[in-house]
Each structure stands twice: as C-alpha cells, then as structure tokens.
DRENTOR-421447 format. One record per residue (C-alpha): y negated, x negated, z; residue number from 1. Coordinates in Angstrom, 3 decimals, padded with zeros to 6 digits. Layout:
BEGIN
R       py       px       pz num
R        Y        X        Z NUM
...
//
This chain:
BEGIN
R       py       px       pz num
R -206.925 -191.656  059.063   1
R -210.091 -190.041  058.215   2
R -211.857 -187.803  061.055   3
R -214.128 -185.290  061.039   4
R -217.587 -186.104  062.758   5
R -217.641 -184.355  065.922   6
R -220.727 -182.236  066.284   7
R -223.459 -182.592  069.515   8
R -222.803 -180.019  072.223   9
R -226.143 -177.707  070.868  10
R -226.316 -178.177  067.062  11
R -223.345 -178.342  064.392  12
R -223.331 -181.117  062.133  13
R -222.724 -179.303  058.274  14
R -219.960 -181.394  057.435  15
R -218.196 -180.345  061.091  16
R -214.659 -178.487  060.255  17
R -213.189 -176.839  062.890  18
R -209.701 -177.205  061.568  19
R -209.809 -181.137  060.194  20
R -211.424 -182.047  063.764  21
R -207.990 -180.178  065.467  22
R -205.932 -181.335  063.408  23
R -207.015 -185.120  063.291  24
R -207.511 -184.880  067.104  25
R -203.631 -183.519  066.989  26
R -202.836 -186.470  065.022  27
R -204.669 -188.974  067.285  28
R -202.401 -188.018  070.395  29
R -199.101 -186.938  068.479  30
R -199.069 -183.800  070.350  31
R -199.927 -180.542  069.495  32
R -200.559 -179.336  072.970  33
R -203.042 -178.078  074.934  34
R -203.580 -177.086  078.794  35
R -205.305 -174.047  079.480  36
R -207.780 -174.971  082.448  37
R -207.249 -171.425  084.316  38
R -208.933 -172.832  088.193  39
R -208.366 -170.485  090.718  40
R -209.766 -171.462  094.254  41
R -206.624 -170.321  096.257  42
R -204.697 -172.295  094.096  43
R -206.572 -176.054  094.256  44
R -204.974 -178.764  095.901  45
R -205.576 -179.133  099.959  46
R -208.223 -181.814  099.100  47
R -210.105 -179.602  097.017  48
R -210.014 -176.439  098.840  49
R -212.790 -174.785  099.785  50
R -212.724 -172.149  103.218  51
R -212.086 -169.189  102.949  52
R -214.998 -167.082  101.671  53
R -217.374 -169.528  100.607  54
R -220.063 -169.257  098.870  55
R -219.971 -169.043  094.970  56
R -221.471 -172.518  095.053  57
R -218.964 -173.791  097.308  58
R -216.292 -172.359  094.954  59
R -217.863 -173.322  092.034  60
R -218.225 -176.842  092.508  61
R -214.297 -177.151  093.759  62
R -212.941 -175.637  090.973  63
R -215.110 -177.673  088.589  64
R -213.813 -180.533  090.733  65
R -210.220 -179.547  089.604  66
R -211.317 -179.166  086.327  67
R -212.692 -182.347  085.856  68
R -209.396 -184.155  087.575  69
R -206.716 -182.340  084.954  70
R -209.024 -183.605  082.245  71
R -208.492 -186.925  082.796  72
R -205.201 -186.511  084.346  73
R -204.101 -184.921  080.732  74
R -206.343 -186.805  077.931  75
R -203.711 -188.829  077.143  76
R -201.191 -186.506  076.159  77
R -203.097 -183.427  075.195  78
R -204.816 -182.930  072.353  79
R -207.428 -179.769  073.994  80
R -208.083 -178.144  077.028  81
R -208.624 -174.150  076.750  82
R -211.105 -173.501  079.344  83
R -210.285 -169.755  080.645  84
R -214.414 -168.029  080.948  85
R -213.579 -165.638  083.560  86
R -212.562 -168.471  086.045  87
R -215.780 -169.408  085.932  88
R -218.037 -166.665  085.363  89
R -216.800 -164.666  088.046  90
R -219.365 -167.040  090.397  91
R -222.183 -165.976  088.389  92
R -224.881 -168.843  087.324  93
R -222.848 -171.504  089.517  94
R -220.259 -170.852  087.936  95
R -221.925 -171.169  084.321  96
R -222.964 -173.776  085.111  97
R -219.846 -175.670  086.307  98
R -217.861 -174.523  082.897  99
R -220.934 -176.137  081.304 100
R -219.725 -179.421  083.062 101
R -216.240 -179.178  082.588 102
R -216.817 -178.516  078.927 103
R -218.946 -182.051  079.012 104
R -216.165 -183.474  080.855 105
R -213.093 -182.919  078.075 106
R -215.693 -183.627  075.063 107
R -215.933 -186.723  076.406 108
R -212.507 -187.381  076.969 109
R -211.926 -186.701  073.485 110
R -210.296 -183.374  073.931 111
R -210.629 -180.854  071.319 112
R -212.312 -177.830  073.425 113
R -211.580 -173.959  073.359 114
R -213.416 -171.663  075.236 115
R -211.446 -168.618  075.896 116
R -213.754 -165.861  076.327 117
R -212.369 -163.295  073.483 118
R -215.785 -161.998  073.073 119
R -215.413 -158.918  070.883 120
R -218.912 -157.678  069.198 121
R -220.663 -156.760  065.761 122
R -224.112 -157.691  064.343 123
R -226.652 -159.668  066.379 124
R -224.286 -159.394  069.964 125
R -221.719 -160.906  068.028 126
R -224.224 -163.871  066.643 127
R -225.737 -164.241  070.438 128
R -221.808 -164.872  071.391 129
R -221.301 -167.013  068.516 130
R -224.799 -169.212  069.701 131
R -223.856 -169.179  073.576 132
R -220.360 -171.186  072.548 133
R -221.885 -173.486  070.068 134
R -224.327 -174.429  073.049 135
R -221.750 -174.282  075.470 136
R -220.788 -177.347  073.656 137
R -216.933 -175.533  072.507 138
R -215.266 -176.394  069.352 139
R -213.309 -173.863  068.593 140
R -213.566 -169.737  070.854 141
R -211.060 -167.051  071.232 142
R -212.512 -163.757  069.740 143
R -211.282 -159.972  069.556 144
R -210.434 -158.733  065.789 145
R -210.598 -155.103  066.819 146
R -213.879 -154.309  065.424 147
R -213.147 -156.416  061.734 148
R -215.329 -159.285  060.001 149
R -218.280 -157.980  061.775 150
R -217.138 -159.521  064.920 151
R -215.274 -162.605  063.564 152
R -217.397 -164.431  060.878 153
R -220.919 -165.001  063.251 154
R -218.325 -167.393  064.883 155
R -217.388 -169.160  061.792 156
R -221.262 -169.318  061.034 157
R -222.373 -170.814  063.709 158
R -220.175 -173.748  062.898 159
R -217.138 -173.183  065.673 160
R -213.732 -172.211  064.932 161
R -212.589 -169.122  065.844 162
R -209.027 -167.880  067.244 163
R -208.524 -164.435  066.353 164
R -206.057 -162.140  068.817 165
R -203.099 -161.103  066.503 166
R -199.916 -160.959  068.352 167
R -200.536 -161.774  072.284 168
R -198.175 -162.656  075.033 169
R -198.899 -159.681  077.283 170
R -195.938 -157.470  077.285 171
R -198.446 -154.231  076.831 172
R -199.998 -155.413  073.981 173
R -196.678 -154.189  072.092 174
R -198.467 -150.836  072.116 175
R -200.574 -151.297  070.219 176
R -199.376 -154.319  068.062 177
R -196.256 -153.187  067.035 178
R -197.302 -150.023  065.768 179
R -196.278 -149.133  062.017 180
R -198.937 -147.946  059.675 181
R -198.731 -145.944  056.693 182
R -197.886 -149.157  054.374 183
R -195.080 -150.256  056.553 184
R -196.952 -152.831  058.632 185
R -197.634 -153.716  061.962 186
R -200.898 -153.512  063.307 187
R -200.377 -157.176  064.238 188
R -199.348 -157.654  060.464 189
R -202.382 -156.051  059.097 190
R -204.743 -157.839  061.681 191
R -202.911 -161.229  060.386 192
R -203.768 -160.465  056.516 193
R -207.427 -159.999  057.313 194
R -207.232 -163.120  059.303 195
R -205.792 -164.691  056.470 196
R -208.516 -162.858  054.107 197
R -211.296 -164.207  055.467 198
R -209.798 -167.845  056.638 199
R -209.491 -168.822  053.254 200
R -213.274 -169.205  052.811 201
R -212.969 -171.726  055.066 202
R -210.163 -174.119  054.123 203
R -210.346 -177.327  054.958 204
R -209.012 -181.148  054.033 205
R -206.258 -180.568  056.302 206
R -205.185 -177.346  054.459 207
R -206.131 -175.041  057.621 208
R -208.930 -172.671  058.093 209
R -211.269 -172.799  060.964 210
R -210.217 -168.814  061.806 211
R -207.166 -169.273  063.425 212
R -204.909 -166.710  065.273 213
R -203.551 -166.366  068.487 214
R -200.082 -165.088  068.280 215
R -198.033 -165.485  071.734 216
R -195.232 -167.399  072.456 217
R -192.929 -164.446  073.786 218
R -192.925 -162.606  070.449 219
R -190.264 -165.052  068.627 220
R -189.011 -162.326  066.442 221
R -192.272 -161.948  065.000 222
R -193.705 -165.912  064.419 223
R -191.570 -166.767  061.307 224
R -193.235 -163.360  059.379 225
R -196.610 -163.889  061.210 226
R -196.974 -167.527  059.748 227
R -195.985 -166.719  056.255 228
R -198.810 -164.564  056.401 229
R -200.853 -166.759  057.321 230
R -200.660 -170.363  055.892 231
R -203.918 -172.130  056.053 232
R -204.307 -170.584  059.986 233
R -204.158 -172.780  063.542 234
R -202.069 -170.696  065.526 235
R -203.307 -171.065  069.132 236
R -199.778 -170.359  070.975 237
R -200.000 -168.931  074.290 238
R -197.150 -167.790  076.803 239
R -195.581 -171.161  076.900 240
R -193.678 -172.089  080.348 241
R -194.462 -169.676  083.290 242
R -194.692 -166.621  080.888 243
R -190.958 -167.360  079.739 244
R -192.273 -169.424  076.297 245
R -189.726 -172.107  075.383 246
R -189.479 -174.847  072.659 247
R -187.295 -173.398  070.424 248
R -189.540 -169.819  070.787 249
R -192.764 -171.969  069.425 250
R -190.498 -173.650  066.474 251
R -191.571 -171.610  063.833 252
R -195.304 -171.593  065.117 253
R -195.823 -174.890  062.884 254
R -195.883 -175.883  059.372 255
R -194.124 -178.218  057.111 256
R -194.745 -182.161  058.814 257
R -195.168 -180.332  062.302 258
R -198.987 -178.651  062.001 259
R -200.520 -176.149  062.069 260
R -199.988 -174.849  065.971 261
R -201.332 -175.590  069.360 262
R -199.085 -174.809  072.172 263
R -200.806 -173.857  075.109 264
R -199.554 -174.473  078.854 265
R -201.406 -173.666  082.092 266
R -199.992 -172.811  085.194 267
R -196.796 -174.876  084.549 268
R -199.135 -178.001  084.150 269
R -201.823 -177.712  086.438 270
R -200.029 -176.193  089.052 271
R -197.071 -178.453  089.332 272
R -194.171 -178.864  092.150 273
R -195.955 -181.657  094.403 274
R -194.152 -184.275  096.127 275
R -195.613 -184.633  099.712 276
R -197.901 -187.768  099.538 277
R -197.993 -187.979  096.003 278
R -201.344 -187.367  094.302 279
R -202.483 -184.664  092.700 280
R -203.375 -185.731  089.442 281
R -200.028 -187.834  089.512 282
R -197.947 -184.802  089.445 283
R -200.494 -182.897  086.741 284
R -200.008 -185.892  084.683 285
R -196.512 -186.176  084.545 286
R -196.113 -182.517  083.754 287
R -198.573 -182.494  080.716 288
R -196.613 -185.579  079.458 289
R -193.367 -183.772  079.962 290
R -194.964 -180.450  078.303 291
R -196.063 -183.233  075.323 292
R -192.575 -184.594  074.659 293
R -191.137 -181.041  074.704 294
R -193.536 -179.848  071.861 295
R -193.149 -183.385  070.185 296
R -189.219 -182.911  069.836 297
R -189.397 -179.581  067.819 298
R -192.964 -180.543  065.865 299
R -191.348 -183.632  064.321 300
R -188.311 -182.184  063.250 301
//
C-alpha cells in the first residue's frame, strides 16, 4: 500500500494530502473510526482527578493525563482522535499547552489528528487560524462554512484538511439547515455543493478531497442525498452512540469498498461502564474495539 508522507508538526511537506494520509491511515487499522477526545475534569477517572477547584494547571495537566491514556488505550483500533479545543482552552495557556501535548501524543501513535475548533473567519483571521492548526501539529480542522470560500480555502492552503459543518447532530441546527431556498434546496444542500465545488481542486489518489464535511449521524434521512452530492468528500460523522447514532444510521455515510467516512465516538468510549478494580484504560480499550467492529460490520459490506 502506498502512504502519504506524513508532514512535521510546524511545516507541510508539498506532497502531504490530507485525504490519501486518512484514508491510508483508515486502511492501516481497518477501521474507519475515530474517538473524539472531549476531557472534562469532573468526568476523569478517581486516579486522575484533580480537587475540586484547582488551579487551571492542576486541571490542565489531569486532563492531558487522560488524554494521553485513551491514546494509547485506542491506537490500535482507531484510526484518529478528534481533539475537542474548548476542553482545553477553557484553562487558558495551560491548557494550550496541554492540547499541544496531546496532539504530540496521537501523532506519534500514528493516529490521524483532528482538531475540532470550527474556527469560522475570512481574509488574514482566517489564514492566522489556518497557521495556528498547522503548528498545532493537526492534520486535518473542523471549520464553519457560513461565511463561504473566504473562510474555508486558507485551511486547504496551509496544507491541512478541512471538515466543513454541513448537516450537524445538534437537534437546533434543523433551523437553519433544513430551510428551503428559492431553488428547492436545503441550506445544508447548498452548503454541500459548495463543499463539493471547491473540494474538487483538491482530489486526491484516493479519490477524496482534503475539504471534507461534517454531516451528523442523527440526520439518516438526509446522508444518502448528502453523499451523492458530494463524492470525492471525507465525511467526518458525528452523533454516534450517546447522541442516539447507530450503525445502520452511518451506512450510507461511506462509499463503494467502505470509504469515504469517519465515524466519530466520544463519550460512549472514553467514558465507559467500569468494572470495580478493573483499569481504566482496560475498559476504554475494550469499548473503542467494540465501537471498531461495529463500524467494521457495515463498512465492509
């Protein structure tokens, strides 16, 4: 199998590809899954936990602690991590600094990495968000389409990928995305053919783009129309497990030969049931494995 040469954390290699690299990392671990690494302090295991009202430093260095154990509790199975900003940044420059870690920490494991920030900006703001995730070491961001190519294509430049929001999992976003235009389409449909517009200046070997969309697991009705719209995208599938996402929701998410998706899981892997005396990482492991097979016996088929 050929692979695409992973670029260092601070400068893009020119023959990096967003999409091949996914897709041949996708390949490598037969599962097109990936755990969203959402830490929340109140949440960690006992061993972990910080006291109550500790210092952002405290907190910060316990949740990168978590962060650190699902990565190599999941590596195996998973083929990326989606490493949820706002966890983070909420404890200021510790906590920058910690993502910057954890982001280390799954490129070294192997993991395909994508920062979740949905930045949403135009002109140089949008380039300065496009640099801060190329240093930030990320292969691939999430980004907001709202304000067009302005806001989309300094991400492409820079030499990440890019997930554009086109049909989320958030039960309010149906106000907006399901409204009809004049033509007949959705919102969502109309943000999926300009995703599709400008993703096909960036086709890879694999046949994908590196703009991608995120379209949610919990809008079934919509996937099959949504893909046919937009062939040479990596959807990045959220909504899968505790938002109500099952198996059979995701099916049409993927291609011909079982590509061209990433399911995403996070609370229902990272926050497992846990057997008393059994570690941590134990139980983590066992439910990214079981979140693998799921995903592998609809991909394949």
């Amino acid at each position: 199998m050929t692979t695409t040469q992973e670029p260092s954390a601070t400068q893009p290699m020119p023959d990096f590809h967003a999409g091949d690299f996914l897709t041949d990392r996708v390949a490598q671990v037969g599962s097109a899954t990936c755990v969203g690494l959402d830490p929340v302090v109140e949440r960690l295991p006992p061993s972990l936990a910080p006291a109550a009202g500790c210092e952002a430093r405290v907190a910060a260095d316990a949740i990168e602690r978590f962060s650190v154990g699902v990565i190599e509790a999941v590596s195996a199975d998973a083929a990326a991590v989606k490493i949820q900003a706002a966890c983070f940044e909420r404890f200021g420059a510790d906590g920058y600094a910690a993502m910057g870690r954890v982001v280390s920490a799954a490129r070294g494991a192997g993991l395909a990495v994508v920062l979740d920030f949905k930045r949403g900006d135009i002109g140089i703001s949008a380039e300065h968000y496009a640099a801060s995730a190329r240093f930030a070491g990320a292969h691939w961001t999430t980004v907001s389409a709202y304000l067009g190519s302005d806001g989309m294509l300094p991400f492409l430049d820079a030499g990440c990928g890019a997930f554009a929001l086109v049909r989320t999992s958030n039960p309010s976003g149906d106000a907006l995305q399901s409204l009809r235009l004049a033509d007949g389409r959705t919102v969502a449909e109309a943000v999926a053919d300009l995703v599709s517009r400008l993703g096909a200046r960036s086709i890879g070997r694999s046949g994908f783009s590196t703009l991608g969309a995120v379209v949610g697991a919990t809008k079934r009705d919509e996937i099959a129309s949504l893909r046919a719209r937009l062939p040479h995208a990596v959807f990045l599938v959220p909504g899968y497990g505790a938002q109500g996402g099952t198996a059979d929701d995701v099916r049409a998410c993927f291609t011909s030969g079982g590509r061209g998706a990433l399911i995403t899981a996070s609370r229902s892997v990272i926050y497992p049931a846990q057997e008393a005396g059994r570690p941590w990482q134990a139980s983590i492991r066992d439910a990214a494995r079981r979140f693998a097979d799921e995903i592998r016996s609809i991909a394949a088929r």
